[in-house]
Every structure is written in structure tokens, then in C-alpha cells.
Backbone bond lengths (Angstrom), bond angles and torsions (degrees), N, CA, C in turn:
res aa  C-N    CA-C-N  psi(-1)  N-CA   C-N-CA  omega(-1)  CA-C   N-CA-C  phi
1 X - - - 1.438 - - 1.510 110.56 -
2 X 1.221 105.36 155.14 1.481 100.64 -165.71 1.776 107.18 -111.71
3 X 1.531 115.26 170.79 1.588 102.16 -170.40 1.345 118.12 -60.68
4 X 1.593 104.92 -2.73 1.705 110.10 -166.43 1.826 120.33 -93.30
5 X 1.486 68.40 -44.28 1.923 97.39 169.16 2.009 98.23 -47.53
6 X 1.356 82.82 -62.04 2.088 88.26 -164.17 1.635 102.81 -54.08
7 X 1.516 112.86 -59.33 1.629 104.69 -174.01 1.693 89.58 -67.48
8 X 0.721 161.81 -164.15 1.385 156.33 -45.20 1.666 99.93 -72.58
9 X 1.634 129.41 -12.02 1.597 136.30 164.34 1.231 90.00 -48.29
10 X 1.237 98.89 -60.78 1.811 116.07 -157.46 1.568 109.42 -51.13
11 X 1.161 119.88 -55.63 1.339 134.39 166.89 1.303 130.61 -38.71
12 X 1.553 88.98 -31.96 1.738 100.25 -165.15 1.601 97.88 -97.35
13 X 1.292 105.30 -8.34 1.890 110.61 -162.67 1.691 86.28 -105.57
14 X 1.171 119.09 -15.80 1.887 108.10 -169.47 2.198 88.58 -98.16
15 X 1.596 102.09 -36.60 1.436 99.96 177.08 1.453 123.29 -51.89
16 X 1.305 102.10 -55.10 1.470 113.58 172.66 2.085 121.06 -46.69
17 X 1.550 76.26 -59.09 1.650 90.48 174.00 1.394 116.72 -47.82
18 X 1.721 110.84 -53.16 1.462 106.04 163.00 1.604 134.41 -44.36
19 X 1.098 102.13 -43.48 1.595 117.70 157.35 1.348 122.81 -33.11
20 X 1.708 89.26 -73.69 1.624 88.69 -170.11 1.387 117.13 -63.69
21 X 1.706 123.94 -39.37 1.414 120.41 154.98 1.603 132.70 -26.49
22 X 1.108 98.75 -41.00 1.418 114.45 -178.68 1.801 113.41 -83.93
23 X 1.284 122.48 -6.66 1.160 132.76 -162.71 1.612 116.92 -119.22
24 X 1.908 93.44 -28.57 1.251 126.81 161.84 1.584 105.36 -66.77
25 X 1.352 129.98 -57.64 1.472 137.49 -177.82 1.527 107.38 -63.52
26 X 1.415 119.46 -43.30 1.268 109.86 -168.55 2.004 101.90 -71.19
27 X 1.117 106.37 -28.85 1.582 114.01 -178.78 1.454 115.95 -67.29
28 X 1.416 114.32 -41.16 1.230 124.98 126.21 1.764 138.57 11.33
29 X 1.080 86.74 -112.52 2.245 127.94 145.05 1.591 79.99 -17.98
30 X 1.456 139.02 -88.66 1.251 146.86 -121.20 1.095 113.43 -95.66
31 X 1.804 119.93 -34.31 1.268 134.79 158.27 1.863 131.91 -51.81
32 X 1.449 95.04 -43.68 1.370 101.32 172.27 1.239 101.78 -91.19
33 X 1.538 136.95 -15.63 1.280 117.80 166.45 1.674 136.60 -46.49
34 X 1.579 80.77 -56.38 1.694 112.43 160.09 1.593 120.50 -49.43
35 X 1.543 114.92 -30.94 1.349 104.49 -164.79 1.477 89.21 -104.85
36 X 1.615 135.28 7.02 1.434 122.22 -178.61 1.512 81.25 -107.62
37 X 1.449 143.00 -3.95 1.603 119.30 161.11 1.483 108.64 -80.18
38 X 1.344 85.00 -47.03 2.106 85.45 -176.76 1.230 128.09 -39.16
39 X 1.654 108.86 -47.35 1.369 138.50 139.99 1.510 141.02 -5.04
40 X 1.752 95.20 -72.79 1.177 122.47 151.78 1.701 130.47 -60.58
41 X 1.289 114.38 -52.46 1.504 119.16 161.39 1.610 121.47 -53.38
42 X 1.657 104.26 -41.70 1.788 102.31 167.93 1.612 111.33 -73.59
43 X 1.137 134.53 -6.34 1.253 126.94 168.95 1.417 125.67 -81.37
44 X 1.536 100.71 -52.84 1.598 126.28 160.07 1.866 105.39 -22.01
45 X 1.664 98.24 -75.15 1.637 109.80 -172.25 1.559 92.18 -64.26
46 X 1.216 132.23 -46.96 1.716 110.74 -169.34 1.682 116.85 -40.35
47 X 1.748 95.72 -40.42 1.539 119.17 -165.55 1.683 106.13 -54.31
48 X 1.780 92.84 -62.72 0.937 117.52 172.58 2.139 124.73 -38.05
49 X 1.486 101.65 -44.89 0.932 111.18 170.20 1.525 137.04 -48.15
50 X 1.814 81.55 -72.16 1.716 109.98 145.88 1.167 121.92 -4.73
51 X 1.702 115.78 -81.90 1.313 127.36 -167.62 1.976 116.42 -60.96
52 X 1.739 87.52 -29.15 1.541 80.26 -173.34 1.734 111.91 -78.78
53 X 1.483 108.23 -30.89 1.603 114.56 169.68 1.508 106.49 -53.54
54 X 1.324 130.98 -37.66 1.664 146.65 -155.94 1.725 82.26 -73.97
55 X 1.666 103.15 -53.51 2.291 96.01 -149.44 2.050 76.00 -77.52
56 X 1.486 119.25 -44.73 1.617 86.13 -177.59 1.484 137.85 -47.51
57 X 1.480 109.80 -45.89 1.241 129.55 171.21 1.812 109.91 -36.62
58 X 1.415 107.27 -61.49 1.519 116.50 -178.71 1.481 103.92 -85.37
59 X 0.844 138.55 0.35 1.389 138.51 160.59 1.499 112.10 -68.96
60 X 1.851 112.12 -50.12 1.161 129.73 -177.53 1.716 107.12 -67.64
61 X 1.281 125.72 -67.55 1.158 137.01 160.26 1.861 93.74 -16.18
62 X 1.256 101.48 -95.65 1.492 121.43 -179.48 2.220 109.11 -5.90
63 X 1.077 81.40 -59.15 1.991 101.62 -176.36 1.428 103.43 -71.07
64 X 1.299 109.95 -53.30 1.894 116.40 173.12 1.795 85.44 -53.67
65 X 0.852 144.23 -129.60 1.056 154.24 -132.36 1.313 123.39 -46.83
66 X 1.539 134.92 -15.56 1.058 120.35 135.73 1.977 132.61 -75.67
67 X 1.620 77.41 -13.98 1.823 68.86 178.10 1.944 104.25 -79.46
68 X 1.239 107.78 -20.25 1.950 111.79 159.36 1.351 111.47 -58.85
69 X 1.217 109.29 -65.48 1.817 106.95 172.99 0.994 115.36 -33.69
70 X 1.567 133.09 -65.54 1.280 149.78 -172.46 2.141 110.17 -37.44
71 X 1.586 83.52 -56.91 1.402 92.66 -171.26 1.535 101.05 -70.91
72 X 1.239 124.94 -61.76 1.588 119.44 177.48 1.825 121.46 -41.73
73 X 1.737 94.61 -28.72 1.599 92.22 172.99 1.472 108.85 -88.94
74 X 0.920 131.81 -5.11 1.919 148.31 167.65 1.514 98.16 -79.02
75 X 1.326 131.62 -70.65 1.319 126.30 155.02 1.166 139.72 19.15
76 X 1.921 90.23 -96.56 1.222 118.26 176.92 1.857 121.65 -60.19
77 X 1.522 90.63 -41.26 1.443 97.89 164.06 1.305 139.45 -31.74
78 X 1.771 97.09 -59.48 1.478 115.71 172.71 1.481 113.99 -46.95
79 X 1.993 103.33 -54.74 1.336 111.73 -175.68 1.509 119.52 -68.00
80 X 1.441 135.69 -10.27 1.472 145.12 155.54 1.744 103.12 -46.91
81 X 1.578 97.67 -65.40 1.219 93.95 -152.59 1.668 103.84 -85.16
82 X 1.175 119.78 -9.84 1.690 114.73 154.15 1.531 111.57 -63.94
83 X 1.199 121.10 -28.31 1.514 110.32 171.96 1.565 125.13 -53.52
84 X 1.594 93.80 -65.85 1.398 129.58 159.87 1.413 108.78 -21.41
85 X 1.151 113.82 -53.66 1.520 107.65 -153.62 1.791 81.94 -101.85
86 X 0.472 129.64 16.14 1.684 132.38 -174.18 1.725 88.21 -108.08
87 X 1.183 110.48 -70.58 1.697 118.72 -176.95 1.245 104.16 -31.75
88 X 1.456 109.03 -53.57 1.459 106.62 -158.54 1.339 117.42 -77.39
89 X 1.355 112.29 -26.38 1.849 129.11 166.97 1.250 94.07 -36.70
90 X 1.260 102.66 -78.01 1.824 122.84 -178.71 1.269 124.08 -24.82
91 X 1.631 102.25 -58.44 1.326 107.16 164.16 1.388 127.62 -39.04
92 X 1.669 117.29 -65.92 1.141 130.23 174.55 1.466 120.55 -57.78
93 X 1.501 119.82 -21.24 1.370 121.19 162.58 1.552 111.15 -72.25
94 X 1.358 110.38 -31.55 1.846 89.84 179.93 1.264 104.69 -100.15
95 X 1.302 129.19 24.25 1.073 133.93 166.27 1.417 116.91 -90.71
96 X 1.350 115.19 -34.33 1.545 130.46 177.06 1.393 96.72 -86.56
97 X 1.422 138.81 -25.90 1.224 138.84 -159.91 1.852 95.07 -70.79
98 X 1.778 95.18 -67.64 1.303 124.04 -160.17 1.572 92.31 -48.44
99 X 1.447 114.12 -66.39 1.247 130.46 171.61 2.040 109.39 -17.96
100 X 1.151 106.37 -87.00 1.528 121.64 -167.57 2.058 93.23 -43.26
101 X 1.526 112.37 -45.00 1.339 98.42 -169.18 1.589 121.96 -71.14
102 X 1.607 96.05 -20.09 1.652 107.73 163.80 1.247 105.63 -58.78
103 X 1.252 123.70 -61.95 1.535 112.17 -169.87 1.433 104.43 -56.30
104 X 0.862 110.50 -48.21 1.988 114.83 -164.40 1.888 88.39 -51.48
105 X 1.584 116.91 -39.47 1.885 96.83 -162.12 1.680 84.38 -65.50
106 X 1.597 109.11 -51.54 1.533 97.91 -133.64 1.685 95.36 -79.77
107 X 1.438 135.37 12.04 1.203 126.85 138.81 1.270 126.92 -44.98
108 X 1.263 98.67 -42.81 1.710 113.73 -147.35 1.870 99.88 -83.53
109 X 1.276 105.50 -27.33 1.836 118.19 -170.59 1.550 93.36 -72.27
């Protein structure tokens, strides 16, 4: 082979090489492209996820706390009308009270 034959080998083996470097980089370029969507799409659905655990969570909260209301206003209810009916005992006791001491004056006149 002659010195001309070998450098233009040479040439063709540094050409190529340049190539494949360059083919290597662009694959590269395309790979991390791909993995900053993939990336991006697994974040998206996390978000996505997120929010729906977030409206269950306060959804749940939401139901707990009126079904608490509910019972404290059931509760309180009961305890109104135990008053109530307590008042009104009362009533009718100083009514019989007031009563008996009337008779006792207007006996006594």
C-alpha cells in the first residue's frame, strides 16, 4: 500500500468516526429529550393524582363533619327539650306551690 492509499484509510476511519460521534450525540440530544417528556408526563399524572387524593381527603373531612354536626345538632336537641320539659315541671310546681299558699292566706283571712 502506498502512503496515499493509507492516509486517505486514515481519513476515511477519522471520517467515519466523526460520524459516528456525531450520531452518537444526536442519539444523545434525543434520549434525554425523551426522558425530560417521560419525566414530564410522570409528574403531570403524580399532580394529577395528587389533586384527586387532595378533593377525596376534603370530601371525606367534608362528610365526617357534617355527619358530627348532625349528631351534636341531634344532641343538643334532646338537651333543649330536656330543659323544656324540666321548665315546665317547674312551672307547674310553682304553680301548685304559689297555688297551696293562696289557699293557706285566703283560709287564714
Amino acid at each position: 500500500m502506498e502512503k496515499t492509499e493509507i492516509l486517505e484509510k486514515i481519513k476515511e476511519a477519522e471520517s467515519k468516526v466523526e460520524s459516528d460521534i456525531a450520531s452518537a450525540e444526536e442519539k444523545k440530544k434525543n434520549m434525554i429529550y425523551e426522558a425530560k417528556l417521560k419525566a414530564r408526563e410522570i409528574i403531570e399524572d403524580a399532580q394529577k393524582e395528587a389533586e384527586s387524593i387532595k378533593a377525596k381527603i376534603v370530601e371525606d373531612a367534608r362528610s365526617s363533619i357534617e355527619a358530627e354536626k348532625e349528631e351534636i345538632k341531634q344532641r343538643k336537641s334532646r338537651d333543649i327539650e330536656q330543659l323544656e320539659a324540666k321548665g315546665k315541671d317547674n312551672v307547674w310546681k310553682a304553680v301548685d306551690y304559689l297555688y297551696e299558699k293562696f289557699l293557706g292566706m285566703v283560709e287564714h283571712v
